[in-house]
N, C-alpha and C positions, 0 to 999 in steps of 0.2 A: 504494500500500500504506500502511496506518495504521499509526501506531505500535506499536497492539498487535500488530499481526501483525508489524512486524519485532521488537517483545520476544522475541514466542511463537517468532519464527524464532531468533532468537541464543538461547535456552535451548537451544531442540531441538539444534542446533549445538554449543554445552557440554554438554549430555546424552552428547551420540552421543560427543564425542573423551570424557568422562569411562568410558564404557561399553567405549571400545575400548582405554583403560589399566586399566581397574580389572577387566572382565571376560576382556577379551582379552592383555592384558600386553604391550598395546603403550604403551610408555611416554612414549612421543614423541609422541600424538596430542595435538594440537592445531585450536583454531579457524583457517580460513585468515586471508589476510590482507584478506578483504573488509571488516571492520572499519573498514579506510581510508579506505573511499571507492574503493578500487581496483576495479574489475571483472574479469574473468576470470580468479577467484581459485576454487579447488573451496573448499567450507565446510567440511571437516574433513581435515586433512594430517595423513600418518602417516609419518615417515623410514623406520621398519623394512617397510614394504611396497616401497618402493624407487621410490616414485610410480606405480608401475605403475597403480593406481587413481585413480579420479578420483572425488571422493564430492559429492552431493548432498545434504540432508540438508530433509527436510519433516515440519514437528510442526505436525499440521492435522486435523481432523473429516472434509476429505471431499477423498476418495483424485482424483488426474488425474495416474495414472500414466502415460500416452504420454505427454501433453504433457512431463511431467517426465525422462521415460528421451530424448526426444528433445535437451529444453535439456541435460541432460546429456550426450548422445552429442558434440552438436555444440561442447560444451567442451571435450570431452579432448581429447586432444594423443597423435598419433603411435603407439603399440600400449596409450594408455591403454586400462584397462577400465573404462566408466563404470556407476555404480552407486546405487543411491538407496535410503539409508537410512531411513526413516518409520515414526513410531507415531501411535497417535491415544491420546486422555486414559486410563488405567485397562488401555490396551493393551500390550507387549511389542512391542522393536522386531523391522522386519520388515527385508530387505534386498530390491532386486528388480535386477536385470539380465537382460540380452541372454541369452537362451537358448545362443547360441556362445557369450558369452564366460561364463556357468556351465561350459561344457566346459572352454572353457581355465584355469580355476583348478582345475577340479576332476582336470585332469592333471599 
């Protein structure tokens, strides 16, 4: 991966936790700790979810969501719900998950 596409990754990243405090009133969200150098960190933490989620986060032109829903699945941890946040340029973010686990948040 080039540089720019890790920028375009870590805005998207600041995007989304900025999007889930300012529009959602989660005030806790935050970039993970991949920043580090760490891996198997999800790219945007939110405390008042209660981790239950596990975020993904893709700001890119062109959509591969299985491959995406899959790295994500195989990240979470334990009754996480994994989920993957992505817009493209000019677009509105979109969320996409597991069809079961839409049920289970939506119960």
């Amino acid at each position: 991966m080039g540089k720019a596409e890790r920028e375009r990754g870590k805005r998207g990243e600041r995007e989304w936790a900025a999007y889930l405090r300012d529009v959602g009133g989660f005030v806790g969200a935050r970039r993970g700790v991949q920043y580090s150098g760490l891996g198997g960190a999800m790219d945007v933490c939110c405390p008042e979810l209660d981790e239950s989620l596990w975020c993904e986060v893709k700001r890119v032109q062109k959509l591969s969501l299985e491959s995406w829903m899959q790295t994500a699945t195989e990240s979470a941890s334990g009754n996480q719900i994994a989920y993957i946040a992505h817009r493209k340029d000019g677009c509105r973010w979109r969320v996409t998950t597991d069809g079961e686990d839409f049920l289970k948040l939506m119960r």
